[in-house]
Structures are given as C-alpha cells and as structure tokens.
C-alpha positions as CSV (number, residue, x, y, z in Angstrom):
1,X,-14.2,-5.0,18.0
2,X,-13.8,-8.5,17.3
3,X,-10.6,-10.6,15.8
4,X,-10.5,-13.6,13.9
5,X,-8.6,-16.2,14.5
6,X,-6.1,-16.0,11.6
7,X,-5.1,-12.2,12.9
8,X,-1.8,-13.1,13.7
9,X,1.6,-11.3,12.6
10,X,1.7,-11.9,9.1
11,X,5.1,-12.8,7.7
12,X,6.8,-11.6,4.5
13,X,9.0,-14.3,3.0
14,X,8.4,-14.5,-0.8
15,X,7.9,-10.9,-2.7
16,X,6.5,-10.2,-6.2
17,X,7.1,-6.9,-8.1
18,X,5.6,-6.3,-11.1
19,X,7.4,-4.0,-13.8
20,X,6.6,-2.7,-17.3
21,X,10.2,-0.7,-17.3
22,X,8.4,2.8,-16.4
23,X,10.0,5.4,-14.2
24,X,7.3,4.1,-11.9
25,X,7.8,0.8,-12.4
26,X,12.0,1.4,-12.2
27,X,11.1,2.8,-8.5
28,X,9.0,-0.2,-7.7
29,X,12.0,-2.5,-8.7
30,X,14.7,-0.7,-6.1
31,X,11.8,-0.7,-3.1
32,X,11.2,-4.0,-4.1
33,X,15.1,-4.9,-4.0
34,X,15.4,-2.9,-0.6
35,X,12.6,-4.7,0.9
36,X,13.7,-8.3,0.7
37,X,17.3,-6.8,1.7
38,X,15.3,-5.4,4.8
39,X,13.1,-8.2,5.5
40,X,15.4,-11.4,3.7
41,X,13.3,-12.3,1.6
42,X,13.2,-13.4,-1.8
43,X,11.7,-12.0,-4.8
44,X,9.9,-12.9,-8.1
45,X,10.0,-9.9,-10.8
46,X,7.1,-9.8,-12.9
47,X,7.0,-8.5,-16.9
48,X,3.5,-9.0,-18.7
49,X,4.5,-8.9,-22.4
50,X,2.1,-6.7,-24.4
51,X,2.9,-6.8,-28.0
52,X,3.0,-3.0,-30.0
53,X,2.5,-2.2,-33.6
54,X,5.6,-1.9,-35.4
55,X,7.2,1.8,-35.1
56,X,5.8,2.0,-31.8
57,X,7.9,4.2,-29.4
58,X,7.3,1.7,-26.8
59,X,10.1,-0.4,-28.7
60,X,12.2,2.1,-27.3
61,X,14.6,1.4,-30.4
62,X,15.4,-1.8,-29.9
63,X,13.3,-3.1,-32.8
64,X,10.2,-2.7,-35.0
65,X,8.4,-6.0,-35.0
66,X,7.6,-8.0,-32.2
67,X,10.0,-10.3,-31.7
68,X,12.5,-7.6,-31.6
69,X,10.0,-5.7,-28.7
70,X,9.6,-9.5,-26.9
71,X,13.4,-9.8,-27.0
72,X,13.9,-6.2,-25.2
73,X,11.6,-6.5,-22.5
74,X,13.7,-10.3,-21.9
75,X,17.0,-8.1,-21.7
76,X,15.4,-5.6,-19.7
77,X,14.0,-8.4,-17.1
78,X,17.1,-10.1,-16.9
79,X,18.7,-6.7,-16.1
80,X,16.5,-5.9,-13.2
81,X,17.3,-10.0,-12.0
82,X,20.8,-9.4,-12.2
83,X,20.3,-5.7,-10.1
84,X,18.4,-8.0,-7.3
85,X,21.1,-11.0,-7.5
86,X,23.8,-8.4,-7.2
87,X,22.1,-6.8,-3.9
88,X,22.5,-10.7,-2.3
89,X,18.8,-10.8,-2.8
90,X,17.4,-14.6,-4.0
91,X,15.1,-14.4,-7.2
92,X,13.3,-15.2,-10.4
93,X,12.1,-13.1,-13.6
94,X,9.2,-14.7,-15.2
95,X,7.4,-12.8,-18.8
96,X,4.1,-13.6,-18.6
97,X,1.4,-12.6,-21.8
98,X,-2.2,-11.6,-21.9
99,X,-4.0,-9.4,-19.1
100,X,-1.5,-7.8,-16.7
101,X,-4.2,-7.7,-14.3
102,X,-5.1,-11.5,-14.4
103,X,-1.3,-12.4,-15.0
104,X,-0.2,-10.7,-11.8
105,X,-3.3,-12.3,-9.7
106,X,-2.7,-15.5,-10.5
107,X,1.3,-15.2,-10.5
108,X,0.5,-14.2,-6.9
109,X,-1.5,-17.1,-6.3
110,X,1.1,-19.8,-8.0
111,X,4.1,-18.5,-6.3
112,X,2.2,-17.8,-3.0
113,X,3.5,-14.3,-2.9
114,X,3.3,-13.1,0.9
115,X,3.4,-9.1,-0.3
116,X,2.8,-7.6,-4.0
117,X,5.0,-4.3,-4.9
118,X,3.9,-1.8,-7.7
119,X,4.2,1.9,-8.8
120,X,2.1,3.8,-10.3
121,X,2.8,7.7,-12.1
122,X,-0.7,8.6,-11.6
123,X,-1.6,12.3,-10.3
124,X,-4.7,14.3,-9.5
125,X,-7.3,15.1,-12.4
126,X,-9.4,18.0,-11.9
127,X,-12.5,16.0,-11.0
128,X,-11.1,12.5,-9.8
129,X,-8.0,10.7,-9.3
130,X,-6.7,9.0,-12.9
131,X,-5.2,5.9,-11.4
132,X,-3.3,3.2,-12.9
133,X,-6.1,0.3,-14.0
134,X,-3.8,-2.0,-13.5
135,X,-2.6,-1.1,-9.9
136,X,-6.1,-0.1,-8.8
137,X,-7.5,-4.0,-9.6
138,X,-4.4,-5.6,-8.2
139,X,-4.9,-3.4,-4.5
140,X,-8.3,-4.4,-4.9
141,X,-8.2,-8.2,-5.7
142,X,-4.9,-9.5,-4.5
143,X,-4.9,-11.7,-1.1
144,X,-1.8,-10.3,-0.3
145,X,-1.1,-7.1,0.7
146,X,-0.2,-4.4,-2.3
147,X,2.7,-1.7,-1.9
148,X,2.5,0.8,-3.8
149,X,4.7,3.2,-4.8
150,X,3.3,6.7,-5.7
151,X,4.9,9.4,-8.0
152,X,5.4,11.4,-4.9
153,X,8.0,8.3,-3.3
154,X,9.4,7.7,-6.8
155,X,12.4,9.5,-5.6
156,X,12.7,8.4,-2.2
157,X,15.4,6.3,-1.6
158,X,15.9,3.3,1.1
159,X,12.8,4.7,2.3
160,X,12.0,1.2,4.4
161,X,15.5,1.9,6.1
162,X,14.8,5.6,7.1
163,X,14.3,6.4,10.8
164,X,10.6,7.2,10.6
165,X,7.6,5.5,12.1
166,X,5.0,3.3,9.9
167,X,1.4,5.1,10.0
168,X,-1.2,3.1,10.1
169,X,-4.5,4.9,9.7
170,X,-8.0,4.3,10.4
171,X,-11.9,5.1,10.8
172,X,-12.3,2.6,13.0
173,X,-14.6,0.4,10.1
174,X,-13.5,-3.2,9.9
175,X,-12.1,-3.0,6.8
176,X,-9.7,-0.7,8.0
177,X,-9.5,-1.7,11.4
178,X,-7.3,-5.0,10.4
179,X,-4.9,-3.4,8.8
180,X,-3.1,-3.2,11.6
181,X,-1.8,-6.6,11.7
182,X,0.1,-5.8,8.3
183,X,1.1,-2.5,9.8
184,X,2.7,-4.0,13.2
185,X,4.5,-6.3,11.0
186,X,6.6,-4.0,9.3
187,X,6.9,-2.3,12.2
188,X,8.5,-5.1,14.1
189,X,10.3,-6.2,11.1
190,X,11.8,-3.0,10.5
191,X,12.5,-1.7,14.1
192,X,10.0,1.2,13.6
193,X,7.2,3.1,16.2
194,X,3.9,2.5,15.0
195,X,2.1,5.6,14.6
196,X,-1.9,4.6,14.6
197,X,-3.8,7.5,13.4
198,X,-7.4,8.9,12.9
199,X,-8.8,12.1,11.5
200,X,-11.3,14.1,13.1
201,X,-13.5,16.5,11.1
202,X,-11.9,20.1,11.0
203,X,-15.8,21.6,12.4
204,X,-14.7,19.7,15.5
205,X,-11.2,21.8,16.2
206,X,-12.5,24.7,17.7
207,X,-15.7,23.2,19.4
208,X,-15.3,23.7,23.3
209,X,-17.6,21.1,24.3
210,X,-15.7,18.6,22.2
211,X,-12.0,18.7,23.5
212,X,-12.3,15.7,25.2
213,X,-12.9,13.9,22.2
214,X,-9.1,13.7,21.1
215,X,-8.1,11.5,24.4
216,X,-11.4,9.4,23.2
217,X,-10.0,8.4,19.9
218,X,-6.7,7.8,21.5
219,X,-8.3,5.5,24.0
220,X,-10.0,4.0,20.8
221,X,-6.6,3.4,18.5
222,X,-5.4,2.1,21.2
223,X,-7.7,-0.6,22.1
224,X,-7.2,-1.0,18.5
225,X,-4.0,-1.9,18.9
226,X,-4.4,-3.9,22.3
227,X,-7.3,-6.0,20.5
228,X,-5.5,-6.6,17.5
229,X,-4.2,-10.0,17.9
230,X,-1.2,-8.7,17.6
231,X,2.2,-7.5,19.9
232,X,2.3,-3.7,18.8
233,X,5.1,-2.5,21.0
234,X,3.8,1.0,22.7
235,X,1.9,2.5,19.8
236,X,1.6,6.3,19.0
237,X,-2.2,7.0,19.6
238,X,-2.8,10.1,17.3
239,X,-5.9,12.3,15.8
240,X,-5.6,15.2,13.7
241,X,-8.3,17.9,12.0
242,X,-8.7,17.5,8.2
243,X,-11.7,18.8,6.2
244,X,-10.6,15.9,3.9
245,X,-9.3,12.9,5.0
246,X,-6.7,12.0,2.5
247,X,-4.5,15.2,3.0
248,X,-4.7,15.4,6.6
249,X,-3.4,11.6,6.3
250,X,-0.1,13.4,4.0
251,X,0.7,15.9,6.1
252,X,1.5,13.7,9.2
253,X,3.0,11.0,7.5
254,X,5.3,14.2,6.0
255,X,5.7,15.7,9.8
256,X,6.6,12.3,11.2
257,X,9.2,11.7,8.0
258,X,7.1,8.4,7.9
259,X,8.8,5.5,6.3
260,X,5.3,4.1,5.4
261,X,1.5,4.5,5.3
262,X,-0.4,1.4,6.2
263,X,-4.4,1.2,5.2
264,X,-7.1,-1.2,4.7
265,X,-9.2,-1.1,1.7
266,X,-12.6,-2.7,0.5
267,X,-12.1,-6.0,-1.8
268,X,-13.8,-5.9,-5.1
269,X,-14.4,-8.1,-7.8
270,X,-12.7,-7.6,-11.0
271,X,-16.2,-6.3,-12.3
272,X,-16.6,-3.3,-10.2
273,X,-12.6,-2.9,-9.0
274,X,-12.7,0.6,-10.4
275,X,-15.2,1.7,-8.2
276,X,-13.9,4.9,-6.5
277,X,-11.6,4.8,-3.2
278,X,-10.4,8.1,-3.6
279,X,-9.0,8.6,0.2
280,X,-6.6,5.3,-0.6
281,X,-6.0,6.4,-4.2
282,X,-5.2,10.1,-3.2
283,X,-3.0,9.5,-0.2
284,X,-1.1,7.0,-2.5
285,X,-0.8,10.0,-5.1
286,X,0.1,12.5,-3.1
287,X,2.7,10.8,-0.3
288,X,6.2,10.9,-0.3
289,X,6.2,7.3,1.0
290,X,5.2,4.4,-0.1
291,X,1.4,3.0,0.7
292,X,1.0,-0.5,1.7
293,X,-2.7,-1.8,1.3
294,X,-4.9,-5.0,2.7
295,X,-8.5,-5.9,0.9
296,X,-10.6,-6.9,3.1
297,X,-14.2,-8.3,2.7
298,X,-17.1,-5.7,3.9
299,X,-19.4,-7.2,6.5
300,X,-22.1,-5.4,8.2
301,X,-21.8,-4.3,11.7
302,X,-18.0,-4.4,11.2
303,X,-17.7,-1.5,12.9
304,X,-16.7,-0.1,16.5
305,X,-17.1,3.7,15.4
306,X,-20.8,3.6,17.0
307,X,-19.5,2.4,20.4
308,X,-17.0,5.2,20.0
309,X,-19.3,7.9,19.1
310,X,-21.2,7.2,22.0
311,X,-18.7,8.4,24.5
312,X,-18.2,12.0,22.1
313,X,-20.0,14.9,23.4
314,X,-21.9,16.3,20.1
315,X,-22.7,20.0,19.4
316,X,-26.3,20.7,18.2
C-alpha cells in the first residue's frame, strides 16, 4: 500500500450541517451541535428554501403563500442558531435557494467546510435501499468528509461522547483503505480506541485449512494502520464472518457500543451519484450510530487485497 503525501491527520475546525426541519434533519442539528462542542469547532447551519404550493402541509401552518413559508423556515433557522449559540458553540445560519444538492456543494466549498453533517429517514425497500437523493450526492461529491446520521442513530444521544470505540472498516481497496486518516482523527479527537475491521466471507468460518487466515487480516489492518501516514494509537485489529457485508459491519459496531462507523466510498460525478453503494447506504440505514464517509477517486491497482490473498490458504 502506498500513501500520499497529503495523508496526514485531518483537522475539523469549521462544520456545516444541513437541515430541512425533518425529524432527521432535527437529529442532524443536535450531532452537529455536540460535535463542534466535542471537537471546538464552529458551525455553519444550512436551510435550502424550496418554495410549496399554497395549502401545502409543508407550511406546517404558518402560512399559505410563500412568503409566509420563506418566513417560517427563517424563524426555524434562527431557532436552531440560537440552540447552537446557547451550547457556547460559534456560528452562522445562511437560507440558500435552488438545488439543495448544488447549494450545499458549493456552501461547502465557500466556507471551506472541514466536515459536512446530514440525516437521512431512509429505510430498507424490498429490492434496494430508498436513500435520500440529496444525502446520497452530497457523500458522493463533497471534498469533505460527510456524517451522516441514519434513522437507526436518530435517537442516540451525545453519541460522540459515549465510551465506545470508532470502527473503521475496510476491504482493503484504496478507496477504503484511506479512510483511516479520517477515522484516527476522531479517534484522537475524541479519546476513543480505534477498532479497524474486515469481513471475511461466512464459507470461510468453518473451513479448517483456513483458520490462519484471521491473524492474516489482522496483520493486514494493521499494516494498515502502521502505513497510514498517520499516529493510530494501538489499534484493534478485527475480522468477523458475514454472508453480507453490511450487516456483519452492524452487528460489531452494536457489540462494541461503537460511537461511530468510519468508511471510504467511491466519488461520483453528479451525473451518475446514484449509482448503487448499497454496503455504505445499508450500514448507514441500519446502525445505531452515526456513519462518517470520505469519497475518494478510484484508481487502478489501488489495491493491497492481492498481496493479502496471497498469504491465505484457499480451499478447492
């Protein structure tokens, strides 16, 4: 594995949340408040207006026409400012117009936002994961990192300041590999063990030949870690069996009471950002914590899972 030279410990001065008053969004705004509180930093609160048709129920009885909607989500905004000043936490509220997704990207890009926080109330379909549009392009296109908070963390509280470790999970691809910096952050900045995780197929559990492989993928995370460009402070080296990925990822970040899940995600253009992730989109539906994501650029032969494989014994 190879680093570049900009791996280095990221920092997290200036935060952005992004609200459109939801439940969802409501959760967003108190991780968002407990994260500056927890890291000091300051925050910029985010409303993009979207004018209704009069009637609408998304007036929420504060008026029928638009200036009487426009005028609601202002008192609403200022509420959430005055919430954040209240907490000792430095910040502006900004209502932007048009696109949400293109008003958030470049409201990240103007205020040089260090980390983007959103939630998100979507659940499992039947057949694929319905996933906030909005969300889903923002993980996908925003140079920043993206925490997300999932309607299975909607009701966790202080989460950030609970006593459990930040996961950080991999396949050992590049894209996911680098991750980690963002991932050792947090867990530096809030005085957390980082857990580093991969999943191993469940056909391997009960394969004789193959129980050396576990102490192999621990070797592996942890020249991770060591190759990181990073300082990860004694890293928990773990692999678990999942015949899917995403809900082996769940279950130890509910075991561990994890405070947060940490992965790395492919960067899309704005043209193909809803091309399926569905291991990042499902662990972020289904955990009880919040998900903190990185795009990265693919590149080819980004990858040290071949020089790992080498090492396993396979059964033919």
């Amino acid at each position: 594995m190879t680093t570049s030279a900009n791996d280095k410990m990221p920092c997290f001065d200036r935060l952005l949340v992004a609200t459109d008053f939801s439940a969802a969004s409501q959760a967003a705004c108190h991780m968002a408040i407990d994260t500056c509180i927890a890291l000091r930093a300051s925050l910029v609160i985010l409303h993009v207006f979207q004018p209704v048709e009069s009637g609408s129920p998304e007036t929420d009885g504060h008026g029928s026409d638009a200036q009487g909607h426009y005028d609601a989500c202002l008192s609403s905004l200022e509420a959430i400012r005055r919430q954040a000043v209240r907490a000792g936490v430095v910040c502006e509220a900004i209502l932007g117009n048009g696109s949400a997704t293109a008003t958030i990207l470049e409201t990240i890009s103007a205020k040089k936002i260090d980390l983007a926080i959103m939630g998100t109330s979507a659940l499992h379909g039947l057949e694929r994961i319905v996933f906030d549009s909005t969300t889903e392009a923002v993980l996908r296109q925003a140079p920043c990192p993206v925490l997300t908070v999932g309607p299975r963390a909607i009701t966790s509280e202080k989460v950030l300041q609970s006593d459990g470790p930040v996961v950080f999970a991999t396949d050992f691809h590049f894209i996911t590999i680098h991750a980690i910096r963002f991932a050792a952050c947090f867990s530096h900045l809030t005085g957390s063990r980082l857990h580093c995780l991969h999943v191993m197929p469940r056909t391997l559990e009960a394969c004789t030949q193959c129980q050396v492989v576990p102490s192999i993928m621990s070797e592996a995370l942890q020249q991770v870690a060591n190759e990181s460009g990073v300082v990860v402070e004694a890293p928990v080296c773990a692999t678990t069996y999942g015949s899917e990925v995403s809900s082996a990822v769940v279950e130890y970040a509910r075991q561990h009471n994890a405070k947060l899940i940490v992965l790395g995600v492919r960067k899309a253009s704005l043209e193909d950002s809803h091309a399926p992730l569905h291991i990042a989109y499902r662990i972020i539906t289904e955990t009880p914590c919040p998900v903190l994501t990185m795009a990265f650029e693919s590149q080819p032969d980004g990858t040290i899972e071949t020089t790992v494989r080498r090492k396993v014994p396979v059964a033919v």
